[in-house]
N, C-alpha and C positions, 0 to 999 in steps of 0.2 A: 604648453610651453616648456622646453628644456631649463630648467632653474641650475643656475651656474652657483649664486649667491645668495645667500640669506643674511637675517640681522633682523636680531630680537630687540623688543623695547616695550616698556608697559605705562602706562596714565595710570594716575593714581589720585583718588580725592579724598582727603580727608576732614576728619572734622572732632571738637571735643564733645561736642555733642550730638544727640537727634540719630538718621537713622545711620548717617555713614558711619558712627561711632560704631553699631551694630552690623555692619559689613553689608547694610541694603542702601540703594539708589533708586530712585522712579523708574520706570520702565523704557517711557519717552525719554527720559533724560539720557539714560543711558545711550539706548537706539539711536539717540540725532549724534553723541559722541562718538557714536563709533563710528556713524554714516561720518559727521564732519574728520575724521582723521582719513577716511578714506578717501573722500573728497579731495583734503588737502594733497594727499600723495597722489592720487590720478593725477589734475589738474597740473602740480610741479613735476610729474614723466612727464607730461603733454608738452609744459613749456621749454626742461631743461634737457629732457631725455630725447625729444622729438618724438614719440611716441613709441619708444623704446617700453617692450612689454613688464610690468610689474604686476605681482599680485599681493596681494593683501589680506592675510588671516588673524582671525581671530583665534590662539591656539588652544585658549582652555575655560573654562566658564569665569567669572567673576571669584578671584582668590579673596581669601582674609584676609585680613591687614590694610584694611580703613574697608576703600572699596577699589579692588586693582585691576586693570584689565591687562590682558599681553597680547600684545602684537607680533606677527612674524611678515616680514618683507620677502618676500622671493622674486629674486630677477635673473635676466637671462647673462647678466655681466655686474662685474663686481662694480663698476662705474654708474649705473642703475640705480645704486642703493644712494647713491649724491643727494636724491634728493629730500632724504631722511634728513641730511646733515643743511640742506638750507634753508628747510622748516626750520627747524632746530628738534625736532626729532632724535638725532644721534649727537653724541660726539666724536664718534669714531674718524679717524680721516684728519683731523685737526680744527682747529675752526675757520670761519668765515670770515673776510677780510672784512671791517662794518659791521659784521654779526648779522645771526641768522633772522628768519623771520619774526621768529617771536621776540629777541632781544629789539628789533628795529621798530615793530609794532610797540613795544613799551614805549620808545623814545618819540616815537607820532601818537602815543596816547589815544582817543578820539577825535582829533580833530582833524581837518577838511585837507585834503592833501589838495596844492593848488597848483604843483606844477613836477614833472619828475621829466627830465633831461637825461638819454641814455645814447651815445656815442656808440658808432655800430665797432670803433676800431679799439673798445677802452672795455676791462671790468666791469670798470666803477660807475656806478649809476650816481645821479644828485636829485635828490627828496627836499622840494620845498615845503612846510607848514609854518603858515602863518610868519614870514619872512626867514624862519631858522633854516640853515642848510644841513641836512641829513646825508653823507656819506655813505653807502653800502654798495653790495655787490648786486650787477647788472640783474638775474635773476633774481634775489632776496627784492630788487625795487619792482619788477612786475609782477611776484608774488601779493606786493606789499598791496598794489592797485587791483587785483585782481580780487572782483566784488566774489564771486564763489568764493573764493579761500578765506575773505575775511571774514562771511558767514560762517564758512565752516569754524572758522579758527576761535569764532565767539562762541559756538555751538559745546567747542571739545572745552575751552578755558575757563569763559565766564559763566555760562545758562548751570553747569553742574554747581558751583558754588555760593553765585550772587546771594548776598541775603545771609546767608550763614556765619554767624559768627564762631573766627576763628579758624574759618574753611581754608582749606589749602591745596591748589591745583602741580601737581608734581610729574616729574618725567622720568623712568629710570628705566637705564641701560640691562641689557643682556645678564649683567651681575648684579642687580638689584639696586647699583647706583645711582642716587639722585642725582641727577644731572641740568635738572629745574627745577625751582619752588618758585611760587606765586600763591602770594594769600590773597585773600577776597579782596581785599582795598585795591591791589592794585589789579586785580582781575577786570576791576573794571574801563582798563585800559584797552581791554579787548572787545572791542563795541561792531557789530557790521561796519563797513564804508560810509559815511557819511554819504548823506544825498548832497551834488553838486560837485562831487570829484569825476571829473580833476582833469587837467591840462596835461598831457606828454609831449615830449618832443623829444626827437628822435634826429639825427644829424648821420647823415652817410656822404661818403666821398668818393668818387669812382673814376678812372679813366677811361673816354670813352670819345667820341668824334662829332661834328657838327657844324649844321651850315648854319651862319648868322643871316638870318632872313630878314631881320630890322636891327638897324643901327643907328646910336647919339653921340653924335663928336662932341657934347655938351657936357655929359652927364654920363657917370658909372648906370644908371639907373634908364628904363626904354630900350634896353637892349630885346631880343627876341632871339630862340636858336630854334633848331630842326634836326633832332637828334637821328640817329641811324634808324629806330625803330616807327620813324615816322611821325612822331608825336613832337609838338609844339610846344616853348613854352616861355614866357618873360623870364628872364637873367639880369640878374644884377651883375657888370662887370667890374670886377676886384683885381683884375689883374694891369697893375699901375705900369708898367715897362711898356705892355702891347699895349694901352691907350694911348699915351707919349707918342709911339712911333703913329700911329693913326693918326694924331693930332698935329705930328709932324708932318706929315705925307709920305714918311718912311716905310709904311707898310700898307700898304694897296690891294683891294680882296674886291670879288664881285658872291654873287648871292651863290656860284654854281663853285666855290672853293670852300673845299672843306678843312674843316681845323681840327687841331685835337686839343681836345683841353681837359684838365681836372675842374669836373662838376660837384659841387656840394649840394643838395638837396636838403633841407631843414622839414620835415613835416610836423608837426601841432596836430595831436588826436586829440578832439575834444568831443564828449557826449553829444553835443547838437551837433558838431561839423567840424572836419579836419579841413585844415589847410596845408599849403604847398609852398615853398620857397626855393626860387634855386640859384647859386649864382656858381659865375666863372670863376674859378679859383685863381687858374693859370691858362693860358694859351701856350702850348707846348709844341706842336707843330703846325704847319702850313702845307696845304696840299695845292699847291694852284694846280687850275684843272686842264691845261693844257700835258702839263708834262708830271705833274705831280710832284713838281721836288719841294724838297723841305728848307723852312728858311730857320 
């Protein structure tokens, strides 16, 4: 890989006593933290990078001063390096609108995330626990649900300190600046994913064309379309002006006229089973099929 970019950062654990006071760590403990930081940064190229290439070294043995490790990021574009800063990894870049992974992780603490809402046309994701609505950014919320990362993220935070009194889990920049601390209490906010997460829903809007192959002069709702690509599907009709005119006789369609409408599709990914939703936003044009004009 041609490496365009880099960006230093090192973990740090400390402690008033035992062996980190003495500059040693477990062996495992170490290995699963370093594997989980690695983890963490694959996984967030994978999502936000599209698998734009990074690598990840370790650059120099375990320093003194508690127990420190250093990191160096090499990527092939200085945009690559993003995704240090929506762990929260860096600060470099400025910060994260909602805050980064680990700030947003404090704020869900351990508990069961029940529903996270992300707009394909918006930022900003919305994080439901336990009725509180959580604000952050579109990648920091599929981070947050992504069962890998919150393994890992327990692995690098909590597994090295738990238990320790006094311990403290730290982040520091390129200059040796602290740029996190977390002491053992609240480390234990960083716990794997709860079993039973979680609900997403996902909301996309598209322009696109289709024949209504069933129709309810009763009800927005029994509608059916027959998009371009062949596929079928129940719609909820939302658009109040062209039912009016159908319910008036103002607007007149057989099965073989095609329309053009804005489609919203709602999807629900849930661990047993995603579902589908889709409705007519708008009826935009009319193709009758003899001559095709538009009404």
């Amino acid at each position: 890989m041609v490496k365009f970019a880099q960006e230093k950062f090192s973990i740090s654990y400390d402690a008033d006593k035992g062996d980190y006071k003495e500059h040693e760590i477990d062996a495992r403990t170490l290995g699963r933290s370093i594997l989980g930081v690695y983890d963490m940064v694959a996984e967030a190229s994978a999502l936000i990078n599209k698998g734009a290439e990074v690598d990840l070294k370790v650059t120099s043995p375990v320093k003194e001063g508690s127990v420190i490790v250093e990191f160096l990021l090499l990527a092939a574009t200085p945009g690559a390096l993003e995704v240090l800063k929506y762990i929260g990894l860096s600060a470099a870049g400025g910060a994260i609108a909602g805050g980064s992974l680990i700030e947003i992780v404090k704020k869900i603490k351990n508990r069961r995330i029940s529903k996270v809402t992300i707009e394909n046309d918006s930022d900003i994701a919305i994080i439901e626990v336990d009725g509180v609505i959580i604000k952050c950014n579109k990648y920091v919320a599929k981070l947050a649900i992504d069962k890998k990362v919150r393994n890992s993220l327990h692995n690098v935070v909590q597994a090295p300190i738990s238990g320790r009194d006094d311990a403290k889990f730290k982040i520091l920049d390129s200059t040796d600046k602290v740029i996190v601390k977390i002491d053992e209490e609240a480390a234990h906010d960083f716990s794997p994913l709860p079993s039973k997460t979680l609900e997403q829903e996902e909301v996309t809007k598209e322009e696109t064309t289709a024949y209504f192959v069933q129709i309810n002069f009763e009800s927005k709702n029994g509608w059916r379309v027959k998009l371009g690509d062949g596929t079928e599907h129940a719609v909820k009709l939302a658009d109040e002006n062209f039912l009016a005119k159908v319910n008036q006789n103002k607007q007149s369609f057989s099965k073989e006229d095609l329309f053009g409408v804005t489609l919203e599709k709602k999807a629900t990914y849930r661990q047993t089973r995603s579902t589908y939703e889709y409705t007519v936003i708008e009826v935009t044009k009319h193709f009758v099929e003899k001559d095709r004009r538009l009404f």
